[in-house]
LUMZAKOL-356476 format. One record per residue (C-alpha): residue in three letters; residue number from 1; x, y, z. Coordinates in pm, whole numbers, plus 50000, padded with zeros to 5 digits. Layout:
r,k,east,north,up
Ala,NUM,X,Y,Z $
...
END
This chain:
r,k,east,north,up
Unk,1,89042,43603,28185 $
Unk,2,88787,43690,28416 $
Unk,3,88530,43978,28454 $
Unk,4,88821,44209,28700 $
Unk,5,89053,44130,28438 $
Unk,6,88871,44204,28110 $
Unk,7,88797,44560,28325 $
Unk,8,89145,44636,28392 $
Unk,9,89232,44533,28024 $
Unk,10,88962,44848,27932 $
Unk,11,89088,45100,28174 $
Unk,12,89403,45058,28002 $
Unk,13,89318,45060,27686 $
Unk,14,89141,45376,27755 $
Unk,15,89434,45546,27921 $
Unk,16,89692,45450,27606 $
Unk,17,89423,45598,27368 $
Unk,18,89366,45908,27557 $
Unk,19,89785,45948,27608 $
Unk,20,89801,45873,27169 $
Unk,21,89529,46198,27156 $
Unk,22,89769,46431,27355 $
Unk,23,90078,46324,27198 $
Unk,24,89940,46306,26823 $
Unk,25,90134,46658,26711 $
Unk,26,90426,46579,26920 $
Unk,27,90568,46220,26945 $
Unk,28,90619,46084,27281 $
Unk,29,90774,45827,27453 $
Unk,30,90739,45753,27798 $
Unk,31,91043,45590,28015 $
Unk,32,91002,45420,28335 $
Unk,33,91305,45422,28550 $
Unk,34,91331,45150,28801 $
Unk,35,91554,44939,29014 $
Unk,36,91573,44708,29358 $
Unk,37,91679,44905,29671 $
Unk,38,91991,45085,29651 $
Unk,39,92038,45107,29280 $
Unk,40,92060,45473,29210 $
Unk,41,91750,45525,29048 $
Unk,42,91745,45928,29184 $
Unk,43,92088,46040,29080 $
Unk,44,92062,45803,28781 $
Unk,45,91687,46011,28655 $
Unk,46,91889,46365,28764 $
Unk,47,92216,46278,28583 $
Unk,48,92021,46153,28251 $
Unk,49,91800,46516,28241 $
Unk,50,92053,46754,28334 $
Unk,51,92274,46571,28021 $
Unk,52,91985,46632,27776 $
Unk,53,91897,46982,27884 $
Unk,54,92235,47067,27995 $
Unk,55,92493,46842,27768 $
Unk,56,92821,46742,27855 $
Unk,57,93061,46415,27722 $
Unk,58,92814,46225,27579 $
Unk,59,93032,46097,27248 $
Unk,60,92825,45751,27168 $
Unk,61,92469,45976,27184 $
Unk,62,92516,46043,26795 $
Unk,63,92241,46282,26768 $
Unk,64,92421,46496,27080 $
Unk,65,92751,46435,26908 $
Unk,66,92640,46533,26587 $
Unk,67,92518,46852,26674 $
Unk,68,92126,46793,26545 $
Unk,69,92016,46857,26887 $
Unk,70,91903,47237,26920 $
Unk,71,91811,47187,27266 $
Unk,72,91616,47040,27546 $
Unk,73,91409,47198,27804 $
Unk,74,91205,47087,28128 $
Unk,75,90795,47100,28032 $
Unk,76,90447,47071,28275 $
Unk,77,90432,46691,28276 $
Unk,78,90088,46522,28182 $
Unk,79,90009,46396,28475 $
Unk,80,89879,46679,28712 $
Unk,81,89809,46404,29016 $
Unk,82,90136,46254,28978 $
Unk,83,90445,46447,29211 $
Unk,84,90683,46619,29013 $
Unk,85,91032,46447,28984 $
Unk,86,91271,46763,29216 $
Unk,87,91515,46767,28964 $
Unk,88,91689,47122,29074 $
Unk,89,91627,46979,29458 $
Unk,90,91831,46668,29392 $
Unk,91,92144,46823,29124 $
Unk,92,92200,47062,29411 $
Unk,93,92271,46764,29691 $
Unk,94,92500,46636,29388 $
Unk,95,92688,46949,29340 $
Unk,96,92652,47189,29627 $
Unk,97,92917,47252,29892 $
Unk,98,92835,46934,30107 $
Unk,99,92832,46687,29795 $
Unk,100,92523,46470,29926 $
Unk,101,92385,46176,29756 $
Unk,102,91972,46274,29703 $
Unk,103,91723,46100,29901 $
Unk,104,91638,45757,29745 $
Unk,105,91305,45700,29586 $
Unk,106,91016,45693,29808 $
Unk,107,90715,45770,29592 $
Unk,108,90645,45774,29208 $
Unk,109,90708,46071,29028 $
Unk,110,90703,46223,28689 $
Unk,111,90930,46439,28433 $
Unk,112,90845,46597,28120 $
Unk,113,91151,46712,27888 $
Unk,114,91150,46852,27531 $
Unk,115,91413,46777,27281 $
Unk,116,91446,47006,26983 $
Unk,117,91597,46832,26725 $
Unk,118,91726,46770,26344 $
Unk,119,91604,46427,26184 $
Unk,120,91835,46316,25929 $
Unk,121,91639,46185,25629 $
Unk,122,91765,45928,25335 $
Unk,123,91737,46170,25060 $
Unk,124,91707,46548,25185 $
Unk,125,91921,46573,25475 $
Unk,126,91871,46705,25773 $
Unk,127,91537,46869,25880 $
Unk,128,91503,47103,26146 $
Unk,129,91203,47164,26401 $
Unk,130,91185,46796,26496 $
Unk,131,91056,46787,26840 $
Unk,132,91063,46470,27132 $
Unk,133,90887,46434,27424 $
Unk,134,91008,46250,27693 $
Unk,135,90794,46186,27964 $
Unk,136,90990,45995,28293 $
Unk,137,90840,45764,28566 $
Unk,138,91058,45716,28844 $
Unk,139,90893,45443,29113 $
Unk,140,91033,45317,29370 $
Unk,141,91164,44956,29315 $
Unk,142,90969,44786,29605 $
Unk,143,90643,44876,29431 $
Unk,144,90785,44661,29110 $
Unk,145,90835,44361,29320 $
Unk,146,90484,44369,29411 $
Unk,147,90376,44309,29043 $
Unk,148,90471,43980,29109 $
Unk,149,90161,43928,29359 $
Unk,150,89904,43986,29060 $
Unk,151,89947,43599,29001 $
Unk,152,89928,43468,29330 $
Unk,153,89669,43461,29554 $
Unk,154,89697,43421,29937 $
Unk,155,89769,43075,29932 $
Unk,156,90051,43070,29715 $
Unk,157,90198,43386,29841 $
Unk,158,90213,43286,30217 $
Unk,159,90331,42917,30105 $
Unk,160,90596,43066,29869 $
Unk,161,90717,43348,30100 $
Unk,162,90688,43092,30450 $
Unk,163,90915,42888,30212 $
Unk,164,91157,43108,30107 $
Unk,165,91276,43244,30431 $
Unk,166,91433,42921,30506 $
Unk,167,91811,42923,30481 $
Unk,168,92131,43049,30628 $
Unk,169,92036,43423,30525 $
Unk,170,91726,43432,30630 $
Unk,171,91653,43191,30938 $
Unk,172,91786,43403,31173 $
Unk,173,91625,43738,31044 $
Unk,174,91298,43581,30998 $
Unk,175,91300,43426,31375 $
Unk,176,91079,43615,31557 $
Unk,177,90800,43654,31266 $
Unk,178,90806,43272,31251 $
Unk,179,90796,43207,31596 $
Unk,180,90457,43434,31660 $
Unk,181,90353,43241,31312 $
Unk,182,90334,42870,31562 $
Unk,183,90128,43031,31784 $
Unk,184,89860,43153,31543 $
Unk,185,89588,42915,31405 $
Unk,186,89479,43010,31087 $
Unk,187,89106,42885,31121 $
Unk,188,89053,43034,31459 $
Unk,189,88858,43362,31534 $
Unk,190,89007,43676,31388 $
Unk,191,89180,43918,31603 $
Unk,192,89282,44219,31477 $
Unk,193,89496,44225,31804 $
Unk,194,89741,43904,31704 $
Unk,195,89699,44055,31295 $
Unk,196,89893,44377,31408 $
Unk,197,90218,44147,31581 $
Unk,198,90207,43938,31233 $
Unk,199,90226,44258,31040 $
Unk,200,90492,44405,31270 $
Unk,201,90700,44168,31266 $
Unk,202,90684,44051,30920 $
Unk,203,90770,44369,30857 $
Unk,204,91064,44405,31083 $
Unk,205,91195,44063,30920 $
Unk,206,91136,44249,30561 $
Unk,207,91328,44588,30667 $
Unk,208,91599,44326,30816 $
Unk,209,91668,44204,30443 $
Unk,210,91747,44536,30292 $
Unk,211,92041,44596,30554 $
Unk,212,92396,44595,30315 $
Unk,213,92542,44293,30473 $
Unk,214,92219,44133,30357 $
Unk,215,92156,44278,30029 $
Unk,216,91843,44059,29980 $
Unk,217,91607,44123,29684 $
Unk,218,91253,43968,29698 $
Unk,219,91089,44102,29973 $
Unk,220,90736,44212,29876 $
Unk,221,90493,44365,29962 $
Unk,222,90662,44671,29894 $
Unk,223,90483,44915,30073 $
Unk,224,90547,44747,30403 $
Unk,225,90863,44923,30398 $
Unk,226,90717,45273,30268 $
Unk,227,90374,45295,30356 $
Unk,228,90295,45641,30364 $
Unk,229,89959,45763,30401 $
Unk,230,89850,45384,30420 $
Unk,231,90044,45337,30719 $
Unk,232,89788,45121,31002 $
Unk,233,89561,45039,30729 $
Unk,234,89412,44691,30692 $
Unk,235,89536,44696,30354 $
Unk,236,89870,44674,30538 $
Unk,237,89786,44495,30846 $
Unk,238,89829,44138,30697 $
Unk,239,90095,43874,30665 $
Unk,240,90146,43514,30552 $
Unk,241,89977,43212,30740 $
Unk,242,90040,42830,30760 $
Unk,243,89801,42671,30496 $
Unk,244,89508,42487,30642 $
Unk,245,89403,42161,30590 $
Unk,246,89249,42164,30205 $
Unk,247,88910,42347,30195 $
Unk,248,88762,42656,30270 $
Unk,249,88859,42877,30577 $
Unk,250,88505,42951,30752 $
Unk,251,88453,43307,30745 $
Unk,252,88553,43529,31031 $
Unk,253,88817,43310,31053 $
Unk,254,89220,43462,31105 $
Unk,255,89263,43286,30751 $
Unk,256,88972,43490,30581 $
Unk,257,89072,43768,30739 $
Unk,258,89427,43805,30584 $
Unk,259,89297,43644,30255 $
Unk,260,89062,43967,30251 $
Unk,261,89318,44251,30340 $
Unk,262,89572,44070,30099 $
Unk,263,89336,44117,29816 $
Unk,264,89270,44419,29914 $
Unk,265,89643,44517,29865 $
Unk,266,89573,44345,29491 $
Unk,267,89285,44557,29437 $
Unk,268,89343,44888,29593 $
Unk,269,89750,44941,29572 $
Unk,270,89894,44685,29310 $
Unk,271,89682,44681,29047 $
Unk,272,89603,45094,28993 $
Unk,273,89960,45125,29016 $
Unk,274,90018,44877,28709 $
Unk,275,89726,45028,28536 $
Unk,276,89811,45349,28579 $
Unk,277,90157,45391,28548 $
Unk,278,90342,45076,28431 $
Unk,279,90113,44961,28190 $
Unk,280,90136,45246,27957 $
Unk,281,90520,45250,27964 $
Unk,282,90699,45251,27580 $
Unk,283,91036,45180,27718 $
Unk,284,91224,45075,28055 $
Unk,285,91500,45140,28229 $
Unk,286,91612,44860,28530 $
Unk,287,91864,44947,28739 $
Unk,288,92042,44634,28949 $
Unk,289,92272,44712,29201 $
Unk,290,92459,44346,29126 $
Unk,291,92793,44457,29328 $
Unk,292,92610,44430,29636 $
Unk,293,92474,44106,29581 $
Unk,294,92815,43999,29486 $
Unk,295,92964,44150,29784 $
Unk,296,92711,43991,30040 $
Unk,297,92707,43632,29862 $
Unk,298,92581,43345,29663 $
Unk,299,92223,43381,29877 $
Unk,300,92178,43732,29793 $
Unk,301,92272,43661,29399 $
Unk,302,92030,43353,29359 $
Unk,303,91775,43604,29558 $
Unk,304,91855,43882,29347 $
Unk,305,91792,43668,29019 $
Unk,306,91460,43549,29135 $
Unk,307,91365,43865,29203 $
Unk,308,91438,43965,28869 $
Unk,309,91271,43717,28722 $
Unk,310,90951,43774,28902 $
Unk,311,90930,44167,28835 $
Unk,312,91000,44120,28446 $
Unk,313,90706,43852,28426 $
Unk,314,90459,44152,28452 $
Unk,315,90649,44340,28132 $
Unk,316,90443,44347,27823 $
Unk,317,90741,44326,27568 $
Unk,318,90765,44355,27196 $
Unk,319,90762,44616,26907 $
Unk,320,90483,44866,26909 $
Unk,321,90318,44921,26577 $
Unk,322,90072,45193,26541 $
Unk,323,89764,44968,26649 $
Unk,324,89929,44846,26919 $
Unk,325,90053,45198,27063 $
Unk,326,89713,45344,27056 $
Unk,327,89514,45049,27279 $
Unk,328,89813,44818,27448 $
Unk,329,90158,44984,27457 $
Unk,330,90483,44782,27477 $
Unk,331,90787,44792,27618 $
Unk,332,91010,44779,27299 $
Unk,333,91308,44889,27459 $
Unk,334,91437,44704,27796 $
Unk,335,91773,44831,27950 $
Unk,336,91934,44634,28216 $
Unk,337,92172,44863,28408 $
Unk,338,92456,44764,28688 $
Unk,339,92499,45063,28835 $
Unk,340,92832,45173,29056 $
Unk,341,93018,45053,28794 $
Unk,342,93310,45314,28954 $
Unk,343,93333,45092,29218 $
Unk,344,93559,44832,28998 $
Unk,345,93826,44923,28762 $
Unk,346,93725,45007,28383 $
Unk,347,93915,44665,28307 $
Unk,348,93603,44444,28506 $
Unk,349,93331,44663,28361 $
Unk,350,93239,44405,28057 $
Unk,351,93238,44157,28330 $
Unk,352,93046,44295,28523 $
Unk,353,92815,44292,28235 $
Unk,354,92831,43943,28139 $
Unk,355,92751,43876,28535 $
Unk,356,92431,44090,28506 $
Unk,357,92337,43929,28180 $
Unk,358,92357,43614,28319 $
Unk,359,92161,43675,28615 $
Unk,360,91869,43841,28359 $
Unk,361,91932,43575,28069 $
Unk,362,91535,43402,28144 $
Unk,363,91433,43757,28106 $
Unk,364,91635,43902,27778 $
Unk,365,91485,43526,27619 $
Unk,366,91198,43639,27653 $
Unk,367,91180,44034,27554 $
Unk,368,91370,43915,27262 $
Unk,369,91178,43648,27132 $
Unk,370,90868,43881,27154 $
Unk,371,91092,44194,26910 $
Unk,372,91188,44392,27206 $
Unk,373,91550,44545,27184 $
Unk,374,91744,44427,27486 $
Unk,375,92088,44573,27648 $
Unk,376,92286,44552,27928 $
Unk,377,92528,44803,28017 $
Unk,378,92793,44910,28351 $
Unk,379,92650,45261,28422 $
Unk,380,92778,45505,28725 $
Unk,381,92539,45781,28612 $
Unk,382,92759,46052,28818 $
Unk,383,93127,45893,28862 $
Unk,384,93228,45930,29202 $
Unk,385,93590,45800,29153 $
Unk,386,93861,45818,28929 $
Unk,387,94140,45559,28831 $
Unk,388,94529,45553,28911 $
Unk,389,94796,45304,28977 $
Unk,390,94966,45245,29314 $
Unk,391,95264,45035,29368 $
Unk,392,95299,44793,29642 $
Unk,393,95616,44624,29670 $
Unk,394,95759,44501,29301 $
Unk,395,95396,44520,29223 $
Unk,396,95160,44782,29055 $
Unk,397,94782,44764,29106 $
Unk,398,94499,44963,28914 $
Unk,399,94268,45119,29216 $
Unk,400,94002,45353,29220 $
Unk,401,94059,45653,29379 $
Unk,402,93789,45874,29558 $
Unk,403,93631,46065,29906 $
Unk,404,93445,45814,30117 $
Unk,405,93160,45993,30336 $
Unk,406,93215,46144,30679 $
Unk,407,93181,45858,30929 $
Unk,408,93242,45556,30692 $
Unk,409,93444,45323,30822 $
Unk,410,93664,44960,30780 $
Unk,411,93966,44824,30953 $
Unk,412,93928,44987,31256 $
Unk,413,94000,45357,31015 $
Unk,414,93723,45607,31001 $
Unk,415,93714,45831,30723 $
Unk,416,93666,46224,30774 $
Unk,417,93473,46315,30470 $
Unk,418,93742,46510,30275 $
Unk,419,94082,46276,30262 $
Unk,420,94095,46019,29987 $
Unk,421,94163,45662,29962 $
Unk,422,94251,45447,29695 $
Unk,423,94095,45088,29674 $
Unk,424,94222,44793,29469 $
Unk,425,93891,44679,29382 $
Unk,426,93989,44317,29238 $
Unk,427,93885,44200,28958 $
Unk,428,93558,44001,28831 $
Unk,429,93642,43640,28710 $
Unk,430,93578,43649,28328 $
Unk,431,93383,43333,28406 $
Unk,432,93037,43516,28536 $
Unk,433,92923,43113,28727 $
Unk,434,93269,43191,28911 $
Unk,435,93142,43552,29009 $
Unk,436,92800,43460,29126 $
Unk,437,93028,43170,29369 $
Unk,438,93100,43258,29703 $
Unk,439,93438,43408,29731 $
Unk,440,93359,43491,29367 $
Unk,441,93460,43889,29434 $
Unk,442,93688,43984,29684 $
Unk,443,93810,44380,29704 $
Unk,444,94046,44540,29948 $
Unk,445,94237,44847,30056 $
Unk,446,94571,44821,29923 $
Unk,447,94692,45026,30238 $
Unk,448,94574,44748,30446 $
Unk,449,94713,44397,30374 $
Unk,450,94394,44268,30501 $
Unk,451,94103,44530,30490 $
Unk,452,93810,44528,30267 $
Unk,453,93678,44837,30174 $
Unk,454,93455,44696,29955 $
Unk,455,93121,44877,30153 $
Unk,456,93239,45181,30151 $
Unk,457,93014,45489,30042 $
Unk,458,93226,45776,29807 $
Unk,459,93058,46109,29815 $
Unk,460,93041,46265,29500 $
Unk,461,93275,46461,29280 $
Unk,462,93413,46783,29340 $
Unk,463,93315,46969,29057 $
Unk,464,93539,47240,28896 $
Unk,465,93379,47572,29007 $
Unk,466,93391,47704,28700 $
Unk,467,93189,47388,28541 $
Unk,468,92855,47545,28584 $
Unk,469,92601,47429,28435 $
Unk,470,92701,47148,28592 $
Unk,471,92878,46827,28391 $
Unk,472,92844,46557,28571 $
Unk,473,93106,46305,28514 $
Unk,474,92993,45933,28387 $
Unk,475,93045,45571,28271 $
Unk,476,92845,45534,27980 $
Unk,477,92516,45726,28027 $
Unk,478,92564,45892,27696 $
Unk,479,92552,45481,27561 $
Unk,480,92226,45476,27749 $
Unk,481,92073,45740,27580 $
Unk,482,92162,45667,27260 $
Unk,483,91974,45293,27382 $
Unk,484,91705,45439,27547 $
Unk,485,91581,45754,27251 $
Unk,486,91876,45758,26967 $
Unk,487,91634,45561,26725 $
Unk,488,91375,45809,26759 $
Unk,489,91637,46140,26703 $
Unk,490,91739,46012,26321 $
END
């Protein structure tokens, strides 16, 4: 390890032992919540708090079920220059008249809540005026991806990412970033003129991939497509080049000149983030949106899975004893959600399941073999359909029934916003190498003979008025929990 790595290795070990000082009356564990683009990591972070401070149908959370929690409230967070997670902003898009979906995640942000609870013990029973702290990171899932750059440098990165956006996916939405890449000669005189077009339109080719008929995965660095304040920076004014000839680039050079502002994006962006944040996580939630991979085909799944695999290679996995808690946490606990699990029929769920855990399976080998508890669930944190049965000819078919949003659209039928459809979603093969095959899933509109509805966007539920607090309906987030924190409620 070298000198910039044996410093990182101290800042974190003196961040762990300064979090094991605070927390030293009052056991915590902190929970980073995470996903790829698209997965629901906002409602998913608003439905799990407002179920611990609010309750609801949560019958596999056996401490909630049992009645030994005596509450949960909302608490200042530790982190005083980290944004606060707008829980009460986002459960009121979920539940207000217009029944929005919240903004997604464009910015890390933090959550402190306070469960009061009964521990059962062996020999006395129960014991009252137990208390958990649960501190949440929320980040957006671009900035994960880029954990992946902390073991290449330049050279590897621009050969890996020139190569990979060869193929039928990506050919023609990397076209015009490769064609200004010809005309630029890595060892000739930097130009900060021809490093702004490579940025631009690598960047336009990475915003290309995220589109849902693309549904592509690996597409780093993340904060090309949400820059914020670092927006024009040189930090972010770089972009693969064609490898020279072996040696050196002279300095001054177009070559040097990435190399620089590349490591620079190491230095200043990736590496505090990991430090800061990710390092010091006890447990970790990873939400996959695997449906639309599925949906936009076998290029998107093998992309997806590589993607997957890169992100978890920066994990630290493994059980935490006492030692290890106070100088190099671990995650002990790994959760591998596919969310919109409302989108199929309860019948495909433990398919879709065995799909995920198939596209993870390098991953789960290896948080296992270091101690780490591993599970993979179907989640829709806030259920935004409900089953029935229509019948089509001699036949009956299970469909999903629910409100697509104002101006969705398939078949030539736009949808209004407030009339519902039902959807045969089709059904996973139980086979998860047949899923991942093209043609693999197939969904369709069972009012068209032909349509496939499989894109469309359901607002969410119309809540009883009289359900207030809110109870937001679910598929299995009360399993989550009992994952994620039951161990530490006994």
């Amino acid at each position: 390890m070298n000198f910039e790595g044996l410093l990182e290795e101290a800042r974190i070990v003196a961040r762990s032992l300064a979090d094991a000082a605070a927390s030293t009356l009052d056991p915590t564990i902190r929970l980073g919540v995470t996903g790829l683009s698209r997965a629901g990591k906002t409602v998913f972070l608003t439905a799990l708090v407002q179920a611990l401070v609010h309750g609801g149908r949560l019958p596999a959370f056996r401490a909630y079920a049992q009645g030994r929690i005596a509450g949960a409230r909302l608490a200042p967070q530790p982190d005083d220059a980290v944004p606060r997670f707008e829980v009460e902003t986002h459960l009121r898009a979920l539940t207000g008249p217009d029944r929005t979906w919240p903004e997604s995640t464009r910015r890390i942000s933090e959550l402190r809540v306070v469960v009061d609870f009964e521990s059962r013990g062996f020999f006395s029973g129960t014991r009252p005026g137990r208390r958990l702290t649960l501190d949440i990171v929320d980040y957006p899932g671009e900035w994960l991806l880029d954990l992946a750059l902390l073991g290449q440098d330049f050279r590897t990165w621009s050969a890996r990412t020139i190569l990979s956006s060869d193929g039928p996916t990506r050919t023609p939405l990397a076209g015009p970033w490769r064609a200004h890449l010809a005309t630029i000669d890595p060892l000739a005189a930097e130009d900060e003129s021809v490093a702004r077009e490579a940025a631009a339109r690598f960047t336009a080719y990475l915003r290309a991939g995220r589109a849902d008929r693309v549904a592509l995965s690996t597409l780093p660095p993340g904060r090309f497509l949400m820059p914020g304040d670092l927006e024009g920076s040189p930090a972010l004014t770089f972009a693969p080049l064609e490898i020279p000839a072996e040696g050196d680039a002279p300095s001054g050079s177009m070559w040097s000149m990435m190399e620089r502002r590349y490591e620079a994006y190491r230095s200043h962006i990736v590496r505090p983030f990991f430090r800061d944040h990710f390092a010091r996580l006890d447990r970790q939630v990873v939400l996959v949106d695997a449906l639309a991979a599925l949906n936009a085909g076998p290029e998107a799944v093998a992309d997806l899975e590589a993607a997957l695999t890169d992100v978890l290679s920066a994990f630290r996995h493994g059980q935490n004893s006492w030692l290890s808690s106070l100088f190099r946490p671990r995650v002990d606990r790994l959760l591998f959600a596919a969310t919109k699990a409302d989108h199929l029929h309860h019948t495909s769920h433990d398919r879709l399941e065995a799909i995920l855990r198939r596209l993870v399976g390098r991953a789960i080998e290896k948080a296992e073999f270091s101690g780490a508890a591993v599970d993979v669930v179907a989640l829709a944190a806030v259920r935004a359909t409900r089953e029935g049965t229509v019948r089509q000819g001699r036949e009956e078919l299970p469909v999903i029934i629910g409100v697509p949003e104002r101006g969705e659209g398939s078949g030539g039928q736009s949808f209004d916003g407030d009339e519902e459809i039902a959807v045969f979603p089709g059904d996973l093969p139980a086979d998860p190498e047949i899923a991942l095959r093209s043609g693999g899933y197939r969904g369709r509109a069972v009012s068209e003979a032909d349509g496939d509805l499989r894109f469309v966007k359901f607002r969410p539920p119309l809540l009883s008025a009289t359900d207030r607090p809110a109870t937001l309906p679910h598929i299995r987030l009360d399993r989550t929990l009992e994952f994620l924190i039951g161990d530490a409620l006994t």
